[in-house]
LUMTOR-734655 format. One record per residue: residue in one letter; chain; x, y, z of N, C-alpha, C in turn. Coordinates in pm, whole numbers. Example, Ala and Ser with C-alpha at 12.3 -4.5 7.8 and 13.67 -1.06 7.14 Angstrom:
ATOM code unit   n.xx   n.yy   n.zz  ca.xx  ca.yy  ca.zz   c.xx   c.yy   c.zz
ATOM    a    A   1319   -569    780   1230   -450    780   1320   -330    780
ATOM    s    A   1285   -225    708   1367   -106    714   1290      3    787
//
This chain:
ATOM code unit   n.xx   n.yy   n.zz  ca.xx  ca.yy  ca.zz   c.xx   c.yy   c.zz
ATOM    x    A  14105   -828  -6255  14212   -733  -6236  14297   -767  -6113
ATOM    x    A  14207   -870  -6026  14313   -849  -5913  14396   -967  -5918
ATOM    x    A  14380  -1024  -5994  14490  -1163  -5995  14620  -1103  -6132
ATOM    x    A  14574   -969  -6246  14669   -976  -6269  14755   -895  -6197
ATOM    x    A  14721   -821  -6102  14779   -703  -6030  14863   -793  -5924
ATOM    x    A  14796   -875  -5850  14873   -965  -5776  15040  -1047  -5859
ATOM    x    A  14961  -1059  -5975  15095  -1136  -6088  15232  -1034  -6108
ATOM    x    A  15151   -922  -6110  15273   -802  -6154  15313   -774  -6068
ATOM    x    A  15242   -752  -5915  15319   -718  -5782  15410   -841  -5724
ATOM    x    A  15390   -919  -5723  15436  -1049  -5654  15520  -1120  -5709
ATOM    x    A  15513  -1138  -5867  15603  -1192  -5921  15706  -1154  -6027
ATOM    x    A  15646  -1021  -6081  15729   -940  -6189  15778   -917  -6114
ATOM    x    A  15720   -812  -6028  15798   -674  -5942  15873   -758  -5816
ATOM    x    A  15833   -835  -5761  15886   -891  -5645  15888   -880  -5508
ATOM    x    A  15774   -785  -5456  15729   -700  -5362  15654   -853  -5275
ATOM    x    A  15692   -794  -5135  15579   -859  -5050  15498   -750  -4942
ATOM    x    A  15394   -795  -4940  15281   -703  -4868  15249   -805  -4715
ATOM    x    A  15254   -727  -4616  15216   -717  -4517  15108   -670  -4410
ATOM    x    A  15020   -710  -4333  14948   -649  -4287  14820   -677  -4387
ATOM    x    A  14705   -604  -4324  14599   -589  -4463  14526   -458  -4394
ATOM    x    A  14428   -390  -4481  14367   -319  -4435  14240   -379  -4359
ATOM    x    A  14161   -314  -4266  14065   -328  -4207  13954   -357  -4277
ATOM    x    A  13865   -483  -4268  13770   -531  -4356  13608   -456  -4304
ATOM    x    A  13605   -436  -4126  13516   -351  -4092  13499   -269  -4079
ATOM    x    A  13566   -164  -4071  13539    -46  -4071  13536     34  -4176
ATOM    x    A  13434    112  -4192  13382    158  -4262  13453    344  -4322
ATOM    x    A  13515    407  -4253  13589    521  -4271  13708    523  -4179
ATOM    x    A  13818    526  -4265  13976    623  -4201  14052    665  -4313
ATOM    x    A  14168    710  -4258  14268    803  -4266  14392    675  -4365
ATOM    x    A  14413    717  -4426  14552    580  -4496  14657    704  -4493
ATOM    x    A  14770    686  -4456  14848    760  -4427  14993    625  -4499
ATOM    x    A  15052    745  -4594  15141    602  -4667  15275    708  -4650
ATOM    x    A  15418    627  -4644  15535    716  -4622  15607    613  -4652
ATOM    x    A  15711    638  -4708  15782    805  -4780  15699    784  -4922
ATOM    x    A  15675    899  -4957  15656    925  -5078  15753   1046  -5187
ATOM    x    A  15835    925  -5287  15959    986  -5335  15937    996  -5493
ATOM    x    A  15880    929  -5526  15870    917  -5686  15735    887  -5737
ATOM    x    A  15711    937  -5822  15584    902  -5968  15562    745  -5920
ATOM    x    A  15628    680  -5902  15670    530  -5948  15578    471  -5829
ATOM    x    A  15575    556  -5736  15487    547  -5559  15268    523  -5614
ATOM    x    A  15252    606  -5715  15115    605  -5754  15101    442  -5848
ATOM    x    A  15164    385  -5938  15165    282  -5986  15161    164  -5885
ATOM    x    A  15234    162  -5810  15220     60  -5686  15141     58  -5580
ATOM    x    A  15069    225  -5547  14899    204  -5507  14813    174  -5563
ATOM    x    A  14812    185  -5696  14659    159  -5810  14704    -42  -5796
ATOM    x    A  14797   -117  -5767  14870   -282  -5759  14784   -268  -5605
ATOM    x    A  14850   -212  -5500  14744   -232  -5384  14626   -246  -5378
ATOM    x    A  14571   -101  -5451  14398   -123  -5460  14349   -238  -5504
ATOM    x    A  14396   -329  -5619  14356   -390  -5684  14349   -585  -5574
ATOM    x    A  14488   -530  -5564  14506   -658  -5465  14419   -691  -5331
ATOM    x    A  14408   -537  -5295  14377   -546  -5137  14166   -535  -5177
ATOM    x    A  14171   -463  -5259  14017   -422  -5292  13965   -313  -5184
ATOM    x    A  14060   -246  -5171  14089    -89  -5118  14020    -14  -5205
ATOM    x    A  13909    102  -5162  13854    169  -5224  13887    315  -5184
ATOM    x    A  13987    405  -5228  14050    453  -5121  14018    574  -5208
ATOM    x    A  13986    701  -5147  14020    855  -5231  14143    930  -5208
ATOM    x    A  14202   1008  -5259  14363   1071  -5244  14278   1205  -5339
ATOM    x    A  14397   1296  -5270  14391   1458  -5310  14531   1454  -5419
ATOM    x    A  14496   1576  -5495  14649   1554  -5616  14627   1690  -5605
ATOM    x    A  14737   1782  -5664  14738   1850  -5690  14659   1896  -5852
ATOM    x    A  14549   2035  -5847  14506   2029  -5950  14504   2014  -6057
ATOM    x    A  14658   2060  -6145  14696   2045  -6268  14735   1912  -6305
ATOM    x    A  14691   1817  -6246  14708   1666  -6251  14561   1643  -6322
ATOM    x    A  14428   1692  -6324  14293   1653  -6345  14292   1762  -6488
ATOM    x    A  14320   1801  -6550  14301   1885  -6658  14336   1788  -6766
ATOM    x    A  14295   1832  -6913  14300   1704  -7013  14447   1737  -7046
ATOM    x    A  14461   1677  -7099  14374   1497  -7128  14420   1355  -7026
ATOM    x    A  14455   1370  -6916  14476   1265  -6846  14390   1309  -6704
ATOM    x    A  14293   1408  -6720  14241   1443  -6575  14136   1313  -6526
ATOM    x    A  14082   1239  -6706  13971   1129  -6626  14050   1043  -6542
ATOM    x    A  14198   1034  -6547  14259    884  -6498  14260    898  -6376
ATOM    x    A  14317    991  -6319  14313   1067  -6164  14174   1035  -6107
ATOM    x    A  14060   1095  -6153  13944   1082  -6147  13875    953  -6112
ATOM    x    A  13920    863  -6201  13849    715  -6267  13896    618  -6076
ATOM    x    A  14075    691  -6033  14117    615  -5957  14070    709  -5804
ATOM    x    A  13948    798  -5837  13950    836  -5655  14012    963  -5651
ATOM    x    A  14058   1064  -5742  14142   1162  -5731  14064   1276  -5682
ATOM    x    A  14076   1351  -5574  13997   1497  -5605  14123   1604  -5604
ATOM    x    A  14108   1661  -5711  14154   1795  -5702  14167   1862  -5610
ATOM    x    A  14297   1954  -5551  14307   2063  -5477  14393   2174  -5534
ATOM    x    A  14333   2286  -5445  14474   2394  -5417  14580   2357  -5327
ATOM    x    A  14679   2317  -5328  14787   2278  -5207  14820   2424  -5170
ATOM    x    A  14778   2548  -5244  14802   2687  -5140  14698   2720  -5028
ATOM    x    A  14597   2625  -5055  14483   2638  -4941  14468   2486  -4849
ATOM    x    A  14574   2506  -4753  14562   2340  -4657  14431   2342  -4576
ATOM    x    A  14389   2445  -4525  14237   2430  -4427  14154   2406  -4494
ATOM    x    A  14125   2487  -4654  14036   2424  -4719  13995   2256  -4783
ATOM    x    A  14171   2205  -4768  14161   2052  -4805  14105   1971  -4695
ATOM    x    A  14157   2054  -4556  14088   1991  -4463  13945   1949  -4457
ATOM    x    A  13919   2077  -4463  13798   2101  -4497  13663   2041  -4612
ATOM    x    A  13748   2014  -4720  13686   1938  -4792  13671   1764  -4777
ATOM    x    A  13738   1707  -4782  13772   1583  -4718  13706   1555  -4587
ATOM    x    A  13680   1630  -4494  13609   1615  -4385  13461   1563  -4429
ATOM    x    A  13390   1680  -4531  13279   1689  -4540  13244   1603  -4643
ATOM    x    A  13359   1510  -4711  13321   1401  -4791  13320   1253  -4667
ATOM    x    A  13408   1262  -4569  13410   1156  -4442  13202   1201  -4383
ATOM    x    A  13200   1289  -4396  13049   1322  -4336  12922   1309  -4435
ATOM    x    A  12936   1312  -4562  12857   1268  -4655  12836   1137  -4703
ATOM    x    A  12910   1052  -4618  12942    904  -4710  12940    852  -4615
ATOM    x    A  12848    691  -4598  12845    607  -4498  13016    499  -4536
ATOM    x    A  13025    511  -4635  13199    450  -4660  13283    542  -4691
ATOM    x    A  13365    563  -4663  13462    649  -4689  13637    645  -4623
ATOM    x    A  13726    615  -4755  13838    549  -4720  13952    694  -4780
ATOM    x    A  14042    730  -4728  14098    872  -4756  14272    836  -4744
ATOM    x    A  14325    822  -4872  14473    783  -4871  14550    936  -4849
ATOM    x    A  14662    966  -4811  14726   1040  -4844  14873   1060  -4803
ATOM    x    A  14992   1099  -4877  15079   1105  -4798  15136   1208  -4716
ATOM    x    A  15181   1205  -4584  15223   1283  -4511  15300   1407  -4533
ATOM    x    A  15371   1396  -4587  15484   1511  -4634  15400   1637  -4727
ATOM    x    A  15313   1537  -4803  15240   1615  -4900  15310   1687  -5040
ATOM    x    A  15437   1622  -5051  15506   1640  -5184  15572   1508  -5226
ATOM    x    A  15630   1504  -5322  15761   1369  -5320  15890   1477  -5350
ATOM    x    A  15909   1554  -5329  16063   1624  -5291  16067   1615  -5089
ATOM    x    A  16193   1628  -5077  16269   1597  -4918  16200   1731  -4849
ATOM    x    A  16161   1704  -4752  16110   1815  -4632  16144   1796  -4505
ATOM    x    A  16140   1917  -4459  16198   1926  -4286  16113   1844  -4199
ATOM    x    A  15974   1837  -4211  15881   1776  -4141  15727   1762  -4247
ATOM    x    A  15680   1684  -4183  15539   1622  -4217  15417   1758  -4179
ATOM    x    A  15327   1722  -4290  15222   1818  -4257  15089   1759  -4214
ATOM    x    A  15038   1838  -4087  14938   1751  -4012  14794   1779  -4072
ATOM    x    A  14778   1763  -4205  14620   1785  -4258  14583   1633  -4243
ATOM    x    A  14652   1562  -4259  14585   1398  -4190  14548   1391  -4088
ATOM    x    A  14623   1441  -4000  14555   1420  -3858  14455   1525  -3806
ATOM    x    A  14448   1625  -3878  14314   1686  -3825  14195   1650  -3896
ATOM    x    A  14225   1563  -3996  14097   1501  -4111  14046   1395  -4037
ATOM    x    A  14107   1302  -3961  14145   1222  -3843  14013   1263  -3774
ATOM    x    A  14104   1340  -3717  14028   1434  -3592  13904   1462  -3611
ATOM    x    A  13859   1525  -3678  13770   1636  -3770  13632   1562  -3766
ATOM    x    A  13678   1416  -3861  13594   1320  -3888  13589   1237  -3782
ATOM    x    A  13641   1246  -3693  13639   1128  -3587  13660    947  -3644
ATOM    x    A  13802    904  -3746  13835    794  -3770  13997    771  -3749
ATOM    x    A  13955    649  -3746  14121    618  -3747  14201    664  -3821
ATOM    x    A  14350    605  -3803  14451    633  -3905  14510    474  -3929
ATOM    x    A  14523    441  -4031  14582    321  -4073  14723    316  -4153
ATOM    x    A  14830    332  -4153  14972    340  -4137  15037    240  -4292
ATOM    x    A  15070    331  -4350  15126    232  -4463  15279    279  -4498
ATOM    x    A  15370    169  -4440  15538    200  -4440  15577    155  -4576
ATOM    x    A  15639    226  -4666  15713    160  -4802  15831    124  -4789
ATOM    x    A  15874      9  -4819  16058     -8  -4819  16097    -77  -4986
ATOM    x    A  16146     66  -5032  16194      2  -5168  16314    -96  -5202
ATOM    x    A  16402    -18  -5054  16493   -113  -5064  16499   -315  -5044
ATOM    x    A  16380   -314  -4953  16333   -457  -4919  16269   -504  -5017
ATOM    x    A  16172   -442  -5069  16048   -428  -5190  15962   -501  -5112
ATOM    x    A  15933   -431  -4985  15811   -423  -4880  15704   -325  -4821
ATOM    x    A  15611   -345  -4833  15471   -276  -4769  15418   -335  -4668
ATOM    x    A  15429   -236  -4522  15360   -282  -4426  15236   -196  -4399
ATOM    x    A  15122   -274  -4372  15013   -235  -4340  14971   -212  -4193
ATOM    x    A  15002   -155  -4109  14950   -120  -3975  14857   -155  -3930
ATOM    x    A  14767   -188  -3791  14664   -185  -3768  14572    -62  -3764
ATOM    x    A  14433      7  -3705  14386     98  -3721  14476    161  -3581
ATOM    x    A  14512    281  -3616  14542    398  -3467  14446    486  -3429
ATOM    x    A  14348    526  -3303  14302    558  -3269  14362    687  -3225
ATOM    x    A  14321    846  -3276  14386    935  -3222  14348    958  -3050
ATOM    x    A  14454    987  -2982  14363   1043  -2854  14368   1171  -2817
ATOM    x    A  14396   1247  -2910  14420   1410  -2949  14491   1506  -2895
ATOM    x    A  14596   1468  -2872  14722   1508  -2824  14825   1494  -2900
ATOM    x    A  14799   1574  -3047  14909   1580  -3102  15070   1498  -3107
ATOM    x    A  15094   1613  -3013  15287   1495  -2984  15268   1417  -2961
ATOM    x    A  15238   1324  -2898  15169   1210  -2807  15132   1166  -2944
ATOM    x    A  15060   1132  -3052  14956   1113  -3155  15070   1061  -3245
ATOM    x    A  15124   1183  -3312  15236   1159  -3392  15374   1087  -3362
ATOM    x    A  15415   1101  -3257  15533   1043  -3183  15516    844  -3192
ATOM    x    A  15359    802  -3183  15320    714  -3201  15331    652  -3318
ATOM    x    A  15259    740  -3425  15237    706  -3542  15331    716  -3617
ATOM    x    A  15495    827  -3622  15612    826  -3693  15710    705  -3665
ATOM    x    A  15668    626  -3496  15805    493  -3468  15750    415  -3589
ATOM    x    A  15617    404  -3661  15589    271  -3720  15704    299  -3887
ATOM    x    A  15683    410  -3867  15770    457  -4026  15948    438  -4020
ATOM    x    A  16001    403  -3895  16155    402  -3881  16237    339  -3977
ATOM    x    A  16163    252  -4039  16252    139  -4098  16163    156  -4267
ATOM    x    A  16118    282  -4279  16097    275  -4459  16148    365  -4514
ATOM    x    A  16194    299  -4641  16269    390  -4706  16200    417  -4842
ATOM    x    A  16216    508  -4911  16141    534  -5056  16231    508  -5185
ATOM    x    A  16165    518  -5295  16270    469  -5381  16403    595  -5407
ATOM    x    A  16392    691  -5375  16459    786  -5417  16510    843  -5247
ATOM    x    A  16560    714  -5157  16589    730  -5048  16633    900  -4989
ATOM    x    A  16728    936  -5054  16808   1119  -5035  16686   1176  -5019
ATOM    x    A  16568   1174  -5063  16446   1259  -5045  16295   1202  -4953
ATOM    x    A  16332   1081  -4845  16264   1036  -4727  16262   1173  -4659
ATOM    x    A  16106   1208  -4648  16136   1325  -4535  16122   1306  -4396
ATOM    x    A  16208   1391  -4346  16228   1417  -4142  16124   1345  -4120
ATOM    x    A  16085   1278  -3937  16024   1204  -3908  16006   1331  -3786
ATOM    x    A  15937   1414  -3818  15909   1501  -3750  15781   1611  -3781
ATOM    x    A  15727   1687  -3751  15612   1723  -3787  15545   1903  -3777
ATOM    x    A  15481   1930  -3877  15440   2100  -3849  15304   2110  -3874
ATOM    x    A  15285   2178  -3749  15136   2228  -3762  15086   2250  -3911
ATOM    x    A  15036   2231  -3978  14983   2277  -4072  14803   2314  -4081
//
């Protein structure tokens, strides 16, 4: 799978990848931006495959119901309420604490429609669990993915994020009008 995923990313699609993820460490945070379109999940399941990223992501629930709930599933999906953010925290924490591996994708904004600011359930999952954050910039317009090194929170919020939003300056999503603010709310 991963040589044809490499074939379809690299040479159909035309994308180049940058960076790689961390081969030692054993649990963080994947934090990927902008996230604008459907079209954003097809080109992580090409990552996983390429990179051999074993990564879990939260969906919203009515994504896991049949008949397409095994696919979500099959790729790492857990179900949530997005009306309950402490509880996602919350859950995700205690899967970083049950698992000697444990790799946790998600995107910042926490929708693919345009928002005023980013919601910080990554960085208190971060926090929470005591792992890094590893930084994944999309540029559709380039048809580039950069991979960050690991960021170490030092738990000071502004300070934290102010860090972690310069790496995102230069990505854009495919549905650019709906890149959200590079700015951030308690959540």
């Amino acid at each position: 799978m991963k040589t044809i995923s490499q074939w379809v990313f690299f040479s159909v699609l035309g994308w180049k990848l940058h960076g790689a993820f961390p081969k030692k460490l054993k649990k963080y945070v994947v934090i990927v931006y902008p996230h604008t379109s459907w079209v954003d999940f097809p080109i992580a399941i090409l990552i996983k495959y390429i990179t051999g990223i074993n990564a879990a992501f939260v969906g919203k629930k009515s994504l896991f119901k049949r008949p397409i709930g095994w696919f979500f599933r099959y790729y790492g999906g857990i179900p949530i309420d997005r009306t309950k953010n402490h509880a996602m925290v919350n859950t995700v924490v205690e899967k970083f604490n049950e698992n000697e591996h444990f790799i946790f994708s998600l995107s910042p904004e926490g929708t693919r429609r345009k928002t005023d600011r980013w919601k910080t359930g990554f960085y208190y999952i971060a926090k929470l669990a005591n792992v890094p954050v590893v930084k994944v910039a999309l540029n559709y317009e380039k048809k580039e993915i950069f991979i960050d090194t690991p960021y170490e929170l030092n738990g000071d919020i502004d300070v934290d994020m102010k860090k972690i939003q310069q790496f995102f300056v230069h990505a854009k999503g495919l549905n650019p009008q709906q890149d959200s603010t590079l700015s951030y709310l308690d959540s």
